[in-house]
N, CA and C of each residue as an Amber inpcrd file, in Angstrom:
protein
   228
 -10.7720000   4.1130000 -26.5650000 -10.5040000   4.2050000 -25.1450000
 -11.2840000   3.0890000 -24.4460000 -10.6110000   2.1460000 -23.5170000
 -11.3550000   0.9500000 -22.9040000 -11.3230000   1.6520000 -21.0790000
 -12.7330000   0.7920000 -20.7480000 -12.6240000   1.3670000 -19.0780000
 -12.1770000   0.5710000 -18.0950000 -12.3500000   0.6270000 -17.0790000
 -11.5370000  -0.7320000 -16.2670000 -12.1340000  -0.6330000 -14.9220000
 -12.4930000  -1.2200000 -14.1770000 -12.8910000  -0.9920000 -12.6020000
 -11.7360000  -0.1350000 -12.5180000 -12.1980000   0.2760000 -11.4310000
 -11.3600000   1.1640000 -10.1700000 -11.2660000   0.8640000  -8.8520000
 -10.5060000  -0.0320000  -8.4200000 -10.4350000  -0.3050000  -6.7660000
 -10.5470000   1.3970000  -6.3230000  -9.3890000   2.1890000  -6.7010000
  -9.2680000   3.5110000  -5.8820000 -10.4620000   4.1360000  -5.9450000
 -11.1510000   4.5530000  -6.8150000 -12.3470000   5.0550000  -6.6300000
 -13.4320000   5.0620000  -6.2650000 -13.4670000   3.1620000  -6.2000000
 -14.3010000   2.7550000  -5.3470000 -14.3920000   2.7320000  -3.8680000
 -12.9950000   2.9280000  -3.4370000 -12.5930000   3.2570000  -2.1900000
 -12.5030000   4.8200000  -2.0030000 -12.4940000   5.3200000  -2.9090000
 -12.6000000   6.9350000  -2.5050000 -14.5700000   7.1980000  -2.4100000
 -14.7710000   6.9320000  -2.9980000 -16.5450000   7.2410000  -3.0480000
 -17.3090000   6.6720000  -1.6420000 -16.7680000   5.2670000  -1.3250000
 -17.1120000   4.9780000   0.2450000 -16.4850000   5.7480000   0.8500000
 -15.0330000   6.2090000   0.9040000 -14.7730000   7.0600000   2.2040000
 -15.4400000   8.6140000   2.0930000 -15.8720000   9.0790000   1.3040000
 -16.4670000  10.1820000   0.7730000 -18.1710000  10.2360000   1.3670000
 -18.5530000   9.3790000   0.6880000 -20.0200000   8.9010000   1.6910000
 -19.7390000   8.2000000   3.2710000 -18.7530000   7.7620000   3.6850000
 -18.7590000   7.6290000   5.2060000 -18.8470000   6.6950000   5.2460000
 -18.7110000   5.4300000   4.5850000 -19.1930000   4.2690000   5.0350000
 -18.0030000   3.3990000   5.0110000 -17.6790000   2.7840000   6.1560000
 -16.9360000   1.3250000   5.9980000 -16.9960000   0.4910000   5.1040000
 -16.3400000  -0.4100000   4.8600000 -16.3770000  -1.5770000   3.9230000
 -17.5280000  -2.7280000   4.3300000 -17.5980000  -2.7800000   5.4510000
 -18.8330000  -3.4290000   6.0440000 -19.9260000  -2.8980000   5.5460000
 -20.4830000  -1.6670000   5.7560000 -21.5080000  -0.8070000   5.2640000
 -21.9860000  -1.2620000   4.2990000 -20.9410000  -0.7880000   2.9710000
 -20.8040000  -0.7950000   1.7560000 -21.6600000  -2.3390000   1.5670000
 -20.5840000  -3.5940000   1.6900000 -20.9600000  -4.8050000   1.5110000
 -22.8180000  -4.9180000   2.0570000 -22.8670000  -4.4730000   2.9850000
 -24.3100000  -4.7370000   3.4390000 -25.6450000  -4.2450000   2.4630000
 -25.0890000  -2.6870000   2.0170000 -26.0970000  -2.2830000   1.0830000
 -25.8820000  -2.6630000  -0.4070000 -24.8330000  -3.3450000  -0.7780000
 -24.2800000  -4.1100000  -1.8850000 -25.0590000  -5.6440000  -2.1080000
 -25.2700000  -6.0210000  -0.9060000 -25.8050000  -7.7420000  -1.1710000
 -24.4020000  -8.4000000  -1.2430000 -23.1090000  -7.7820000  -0.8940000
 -21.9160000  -8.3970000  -1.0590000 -21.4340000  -8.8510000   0.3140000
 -19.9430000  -9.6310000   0.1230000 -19.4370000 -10.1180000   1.2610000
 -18.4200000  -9.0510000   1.7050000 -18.1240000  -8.8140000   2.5830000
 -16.8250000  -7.3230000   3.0330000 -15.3900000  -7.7380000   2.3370000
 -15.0930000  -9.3610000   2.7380000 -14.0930000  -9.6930000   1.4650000
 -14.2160000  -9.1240000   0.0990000 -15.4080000  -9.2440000  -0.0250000
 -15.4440000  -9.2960000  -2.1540000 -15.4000000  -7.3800000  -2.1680000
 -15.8600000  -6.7010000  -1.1250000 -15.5950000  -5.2470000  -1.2940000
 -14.3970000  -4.9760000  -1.2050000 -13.3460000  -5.5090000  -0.2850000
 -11.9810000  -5.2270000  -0.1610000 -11.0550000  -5.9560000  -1.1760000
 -11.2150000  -6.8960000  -2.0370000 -10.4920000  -7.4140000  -2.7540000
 -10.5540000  -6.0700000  -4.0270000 -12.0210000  -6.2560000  -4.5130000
 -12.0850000  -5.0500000  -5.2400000 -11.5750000  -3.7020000  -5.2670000
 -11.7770000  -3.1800000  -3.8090000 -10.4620000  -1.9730000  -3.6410000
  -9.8330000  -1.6390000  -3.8070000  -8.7420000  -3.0610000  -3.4650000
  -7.6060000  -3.4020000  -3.4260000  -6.8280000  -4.0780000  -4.3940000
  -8.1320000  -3.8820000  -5.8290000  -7.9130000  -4.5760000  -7.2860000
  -7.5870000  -5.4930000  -7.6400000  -7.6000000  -6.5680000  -6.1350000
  -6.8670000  -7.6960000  -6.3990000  -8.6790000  -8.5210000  -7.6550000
  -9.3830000  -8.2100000  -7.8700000 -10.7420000  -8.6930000  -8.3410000
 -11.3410000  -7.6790000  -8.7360000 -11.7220000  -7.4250000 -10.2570000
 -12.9350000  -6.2830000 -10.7670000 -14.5100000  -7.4620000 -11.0060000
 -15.2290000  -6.6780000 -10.0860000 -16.6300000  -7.1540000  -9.9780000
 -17.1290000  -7.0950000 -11.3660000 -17.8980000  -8.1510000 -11.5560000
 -18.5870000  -8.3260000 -12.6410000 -19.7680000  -7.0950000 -13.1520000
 -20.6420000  -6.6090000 -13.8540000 -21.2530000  -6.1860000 -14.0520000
 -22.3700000  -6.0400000 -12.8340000 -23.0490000  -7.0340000 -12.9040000
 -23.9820000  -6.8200000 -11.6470000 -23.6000000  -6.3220000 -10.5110000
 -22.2580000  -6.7750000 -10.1030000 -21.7740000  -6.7150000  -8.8310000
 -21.2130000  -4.9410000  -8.6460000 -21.0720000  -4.7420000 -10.0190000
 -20.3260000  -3.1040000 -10.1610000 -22.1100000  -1.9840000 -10.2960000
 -22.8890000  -3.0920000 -10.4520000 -24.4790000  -2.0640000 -10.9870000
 -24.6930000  -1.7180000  -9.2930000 -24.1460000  -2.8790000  -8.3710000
 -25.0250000  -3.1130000  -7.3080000 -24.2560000  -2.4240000  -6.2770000
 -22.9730000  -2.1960000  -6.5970000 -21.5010000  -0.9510000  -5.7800000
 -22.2850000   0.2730000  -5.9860000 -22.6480000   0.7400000  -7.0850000
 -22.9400000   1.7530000  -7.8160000 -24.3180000   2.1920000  -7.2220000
 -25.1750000   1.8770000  -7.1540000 -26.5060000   2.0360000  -6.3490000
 -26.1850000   1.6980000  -4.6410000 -25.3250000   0.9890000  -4.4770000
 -25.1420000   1.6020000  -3.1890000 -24.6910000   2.5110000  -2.3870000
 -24.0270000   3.0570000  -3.2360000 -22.8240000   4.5710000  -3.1110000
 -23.6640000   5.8790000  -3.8590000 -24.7380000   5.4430000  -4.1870000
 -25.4640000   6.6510000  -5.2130000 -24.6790000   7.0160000  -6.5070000
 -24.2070000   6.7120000  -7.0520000 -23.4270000   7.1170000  -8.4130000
 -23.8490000   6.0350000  -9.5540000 -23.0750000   6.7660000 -10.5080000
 -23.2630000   5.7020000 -11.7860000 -21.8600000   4.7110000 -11.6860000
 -22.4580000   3.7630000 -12.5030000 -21.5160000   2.6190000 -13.0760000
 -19.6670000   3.2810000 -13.9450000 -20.0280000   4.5390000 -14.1290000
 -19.0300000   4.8810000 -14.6780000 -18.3170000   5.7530000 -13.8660000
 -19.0670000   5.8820000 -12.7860000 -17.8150000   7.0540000 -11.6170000
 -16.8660000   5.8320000 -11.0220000 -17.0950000   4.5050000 -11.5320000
 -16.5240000   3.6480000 -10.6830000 -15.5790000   2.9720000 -11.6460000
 -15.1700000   3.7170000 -12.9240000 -14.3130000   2.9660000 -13.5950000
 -13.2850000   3.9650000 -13.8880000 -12.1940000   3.7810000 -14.5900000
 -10.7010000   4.4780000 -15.1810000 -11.0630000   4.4040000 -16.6530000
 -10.7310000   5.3820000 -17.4120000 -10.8300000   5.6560000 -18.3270000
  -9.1210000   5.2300000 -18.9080000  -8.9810000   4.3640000 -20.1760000
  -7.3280000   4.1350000 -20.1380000  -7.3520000   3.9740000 -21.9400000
  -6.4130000   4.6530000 -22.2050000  -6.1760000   4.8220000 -23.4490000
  -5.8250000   3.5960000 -24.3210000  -6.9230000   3.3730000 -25.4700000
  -6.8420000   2.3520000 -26.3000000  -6.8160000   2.5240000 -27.4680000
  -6.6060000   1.6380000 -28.4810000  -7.4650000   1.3880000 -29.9060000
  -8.7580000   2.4530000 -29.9050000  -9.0920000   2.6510000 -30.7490000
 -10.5720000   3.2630000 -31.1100000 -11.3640000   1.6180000 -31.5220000
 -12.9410000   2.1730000 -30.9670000 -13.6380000   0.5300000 -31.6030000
 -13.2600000   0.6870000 -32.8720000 -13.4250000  -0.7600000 -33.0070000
 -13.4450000  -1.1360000 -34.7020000 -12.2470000  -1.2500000 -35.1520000
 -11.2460000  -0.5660000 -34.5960000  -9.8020000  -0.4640000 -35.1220000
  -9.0780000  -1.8310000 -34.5480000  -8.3850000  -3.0700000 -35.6610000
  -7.9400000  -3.8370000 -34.8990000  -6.2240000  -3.6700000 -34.3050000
Protein backbone atom coordinates (compact mmCIF):
# COMPACT_ATOMS: atom_id res chain seq x y z
CA UNK A 1 0.00 0.00 0.00
CA UNK A 2 1.70 3.50 -1.09
CA UNK A 3 0.46 6.99 0.57
CA UNK A 4 -0.02 10.13 -1.27
CA UNK A 5 -0.67 13.77 0.02
CA UNK A 6 -4.11 14.74 0.41
CA UNK A 7 -5.19 18.18 -0.85
CA UNK A 8 -8.84 17.16 0.68
CA UNK A 9 -7.73 16.48 3.96
CA UNK A 10 -5.60 18.96 4.21
CA UNK A 11 -8.35 21.22 3.52
CA UNK A 12 -10.68 19.42 5.75
CA UNK A 13 -8.32 19.61 8.97
CA UNK A 14 -7.92 23.58 8.37
CA UNK A 15 -11.58 23.99 8.03
CA UNK A 16 -12.04 21.78 11.12
CA UNK A 17 -9.49 23.83 13.21
CA UNK A 18 -10.94 27.23 11.82
CA UNK A 19 -8.35 28.55 10.08
CA UNK A 20 -8.13 30.16 6.61
CA UNK A 21 -5.58 29.40 4.17
CA UNK A 22 -3.83 32.54 5.18
CA UNK A 23 -3.67 31.31 8.80
CA UNK A 24 -2.53 28.04 7.88
CA UNK A 25 0.37 29.51 5.51
CA UNK A 26 1.45 31.86 8.38
CA UNK A 27 1.90 29.12 11.03
CA UNK A 28 3.38 26.87 8.17
CA UNK A 29 6.40 29.30 7.21
CA UNK A 30 4.50 28.89 3.78
CA UNK A 31 3.16 31.16 1.03
CA UNK A 32 -1.05 31.06 0.90
CA UNK A 33 -0.37 30.10 -2.86
CA UNK A 34 1.77 26.99 -1.95
CA UNK A 35 -1.25 26.12 0.74
CA UNK A 36 -3.90 26.39 -1.95
CA UNK A 37 -2.15 24.68 -4.73
CA UNK A 38 -1.70 21.82 -2.30
CA UNK A 39 -5.44 21.65 -1.51
CA UNK A 40 -6.26 21.86 -4.60
CA UNK A 41 -3.57 18.97 -5.50
CA UNK A 42 -2.48 20.83 -8.13
CA UNK A 43 1.35 20.30 -5.93
CA UNK A 44 2.10 17.59 -2.99
CA UNK A 45 4.51 19.39 -0.55
CA UNK A 46 7.64 17.90 -0.03
CA UNK A 47 8.40 16.30 3.22
CA UNK A 48 9.37 19.24 5.22
CA UNK A 49 6.74 21.26 3.86
CA UNK A 50 4.05 18.30 4.80
CA UNK A 51 6.17 17.97 8.60
CA UNK A 52 5.56 21.79 8.78
CA UNK A 53 1.34 21.55 7.52
CA UNK A 54 1.28 18.91 10.08
CA UNK A 55 2.54 20.82 13.20
CA UNK A 56 0.62 23.53 12.21
CA UNK A 57 -2.78 21.91 12.23
CA UNK A 58 -1.69 19.72 15.34
CA UNK A 59 -1.78 16.27 13.69
CA UNK A 60 0.57 13.82 12.33
CA UNK A 61 2.19 13.59 8.94
CA UNK A 62 -0.08 10.74 8.21
CA UNK A 63 -3.63 12.32 8.92
CA UNK A 64 -2.51 14.29 5.92
CA UNK A 65 -2.06 11.54 3.46
CA UNK A 66 -4.50 8.78 1.39
CA UNK A 67 -3.82 5.53 1.88
CA UNK A 68 -4.06 3.84 -1.99
CA UNK A 69 -3.72 0.38 -2.82
CA UNK A 70 -0.40 -1.00 -4.13
CA UNK A 71 2.22 -3.68 -4.62
CA UNK A 72 3.33 -4.90 -1.17
CA UNK A 73 7.20 -3.60 -0.50
CA UNK A 74 9.59 -5.71 -2.01
CA UNK A 75 7.17 -7.09 -4.49
CA UNK A 76 8.24 -5.88 -7.99
Amino acid sequence: MSHQFSGRRLRDIRGQRGLSREQLAVRAGMSMSAVARAEQGHTAPGVDRAAALAEALDVQIADLLDAKPGPAAGVP
